[in-house]
N, C-alpha and C positions, 0 to 999 in steps of 0.2 A: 504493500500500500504506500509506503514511505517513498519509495522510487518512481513509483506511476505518478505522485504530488510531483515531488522534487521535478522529474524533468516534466511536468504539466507547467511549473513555475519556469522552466527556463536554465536549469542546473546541467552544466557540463558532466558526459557521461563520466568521467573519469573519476571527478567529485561524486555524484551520487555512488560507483562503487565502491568509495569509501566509508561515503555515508552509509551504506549499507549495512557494515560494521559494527557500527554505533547501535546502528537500532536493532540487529540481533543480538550485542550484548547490552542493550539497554537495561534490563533485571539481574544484570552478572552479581549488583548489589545483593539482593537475595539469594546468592547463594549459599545453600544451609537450609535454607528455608523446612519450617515445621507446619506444613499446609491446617493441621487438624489446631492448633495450638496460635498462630498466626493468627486464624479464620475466628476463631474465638475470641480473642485479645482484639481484633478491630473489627469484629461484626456486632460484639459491645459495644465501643467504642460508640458506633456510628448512631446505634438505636439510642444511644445515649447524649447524641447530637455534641459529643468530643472530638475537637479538632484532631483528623487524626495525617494531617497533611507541616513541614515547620513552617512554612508561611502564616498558616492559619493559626497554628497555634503562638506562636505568639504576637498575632492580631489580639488572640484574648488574654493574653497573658504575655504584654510586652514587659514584664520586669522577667523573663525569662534569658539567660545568659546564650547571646549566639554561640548554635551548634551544640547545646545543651539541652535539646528540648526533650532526650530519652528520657535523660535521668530526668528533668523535670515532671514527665509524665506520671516514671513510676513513683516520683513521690508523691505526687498528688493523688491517681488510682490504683497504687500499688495493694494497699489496704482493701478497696472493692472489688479488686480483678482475685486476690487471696478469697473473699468469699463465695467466688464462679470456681472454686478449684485450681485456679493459675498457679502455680510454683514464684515467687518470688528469688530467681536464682539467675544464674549468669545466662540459661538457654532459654529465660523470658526476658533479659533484659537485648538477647541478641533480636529475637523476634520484633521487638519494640522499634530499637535501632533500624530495621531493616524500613521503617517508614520515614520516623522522626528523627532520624541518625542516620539517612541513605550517606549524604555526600561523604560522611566520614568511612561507614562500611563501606563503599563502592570506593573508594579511596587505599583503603586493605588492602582489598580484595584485587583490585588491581595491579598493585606491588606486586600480589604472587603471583598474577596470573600473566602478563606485559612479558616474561622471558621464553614461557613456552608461546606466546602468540608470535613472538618476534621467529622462535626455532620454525611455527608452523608459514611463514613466510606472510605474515600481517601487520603492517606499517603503523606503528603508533601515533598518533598526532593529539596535542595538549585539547585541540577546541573541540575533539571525539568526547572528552569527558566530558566539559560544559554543553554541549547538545544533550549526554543522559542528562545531565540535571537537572533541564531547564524547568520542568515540569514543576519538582517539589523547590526547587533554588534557582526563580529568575533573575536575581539581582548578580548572578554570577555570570551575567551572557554583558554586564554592564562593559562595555567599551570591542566588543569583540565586531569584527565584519560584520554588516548588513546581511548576508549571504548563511552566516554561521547562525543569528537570529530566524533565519526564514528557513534552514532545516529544523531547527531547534523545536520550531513551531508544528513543523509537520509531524513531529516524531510525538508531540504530544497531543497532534489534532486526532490522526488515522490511531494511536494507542487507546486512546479513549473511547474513538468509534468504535475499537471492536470491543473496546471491554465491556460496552454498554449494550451489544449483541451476542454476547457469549453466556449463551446459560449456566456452565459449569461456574466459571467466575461469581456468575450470581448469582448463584443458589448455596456455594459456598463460603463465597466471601462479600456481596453487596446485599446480601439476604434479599434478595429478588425470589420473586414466584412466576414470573412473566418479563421477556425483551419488547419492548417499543420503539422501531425506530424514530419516533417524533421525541422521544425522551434522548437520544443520542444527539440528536442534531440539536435539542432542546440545550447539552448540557454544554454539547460547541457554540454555541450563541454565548451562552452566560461566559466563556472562558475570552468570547471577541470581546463582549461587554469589558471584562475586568482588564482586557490591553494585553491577555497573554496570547491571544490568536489573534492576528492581521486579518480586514477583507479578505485577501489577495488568498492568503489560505483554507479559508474556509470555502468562499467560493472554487478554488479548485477543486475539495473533495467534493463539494456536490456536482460539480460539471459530475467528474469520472464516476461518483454513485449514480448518476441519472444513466451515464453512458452505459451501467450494467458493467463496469470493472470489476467490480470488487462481490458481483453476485454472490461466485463459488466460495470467496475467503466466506462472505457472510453465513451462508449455509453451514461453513462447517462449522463455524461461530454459534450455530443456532441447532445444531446436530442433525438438521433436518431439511427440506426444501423449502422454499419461501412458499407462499401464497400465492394467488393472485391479487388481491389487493395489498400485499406488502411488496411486490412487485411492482405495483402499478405505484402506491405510495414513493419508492425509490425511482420510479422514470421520470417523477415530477423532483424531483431533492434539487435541481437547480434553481426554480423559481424562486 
């Protein structure tokens, strides 16, 4: 999806195969990840209307120390999440981090992982990290290329589209009972609203979802075949 944006926007082949990179290890930060325990810890979160994003959270709690907002968390629900069953230990505090502590896990995790990507013949470049970030840490794209902003964007438009078509995700972890495509393109509006998604990029995803690009990813997004009127719903996504 990321590549179909990118060159819809005008991105030299060469660059999007790098970009490419990026956005299959855009989650490399979660690695480790405890699906059953994770899905627990921010599927509370969420019903409990707890920032579980560090932007957000410290919108509600700016006397929060930047890049501290794990440990912040568990101090404040660490006592609630111990009465859902949570373990209060170092493999909830990793699980925590893997949201509210991406840029520092992903930051790790990278160290270790940067020598065997280099052995497998993959070119490392500093603005690949600030593209994963941009999502949870926009003010880290602050001075960077125009060009490095507008993948940045796309990596967080098309991630969101699918995550808000993906049943597993949601039954899992958005506690969803039902996908609506008017609720994803719903949640791309709100992020153009907030200045984190461009026109320029939003309108590309709906040219290419009206053009029927991205039918097949969605289906498998949704385990199933579309409809006819979830069909007909995405040939109009340009309007």
């Amino acid at each position: 999806m990321c590549a179909a944006v990118a060159l819809r926007l005008g991105h030299p082949h060469e660059r999007v195969k790098t970009y490419q990179i990026a956005c299959l290890l855009h989650d490399l930060g979660r690695a480790g990840l405890d699906q059953k325990l994770f899905g627990k810890i921010w599927s509370w979160a969420r019903t409990q209307g707890i920032p579980t994003r560090p932007r957000e959270w410290r919108a509600v709690h700016p006397q929060t120390t930047y890049g501290r907002e794990t440990e912040a968390f568990l101090a404040w629900h660490g006592p609630e999440l111990a009465t859902l069953g949570v373990p209060f230990d170092r493999w909830t505090h990793e699980q925590v981090e893997m949201r509210l502590g991406y840029a520092r896990r992903l930051s790790r995790v990278l160290r270790s992982v940067k020598p065997k990507l280099a052995r497998m013949g993959v070119r490392w470049a500093s603005w690949m990290e600030r593209v994963m970030l941009y999502y949870y840490y926009p003010e880290k794209l602050q001075g960077s290329p125009a060009w490095v902003q507008e993948l940045a964007e796309v990596l967080v438009a098309c991630e969101q589209f699918e995550a808000y078509s993906n049943r597993t995700r949601g039954r899992d972890y958005y506690t969803r009972s039902k996908e609506v495509f008017s609720d994803a393109f719903g949640y791309l509006e709100k992020l153009r609203l907030e200045g984190i998604l461009s026109d320029e990029v939003v309108r590309a995803v709906r040219e290419l979802v009206a053009e029927g690009a991205f039918d097949r990813l969605l289906e498998q997004a949704r385990g199933r075949s579309l409809s006819r009127a979830e069909i007909r719903y995405l040939r109009n996504a340009a309007r």
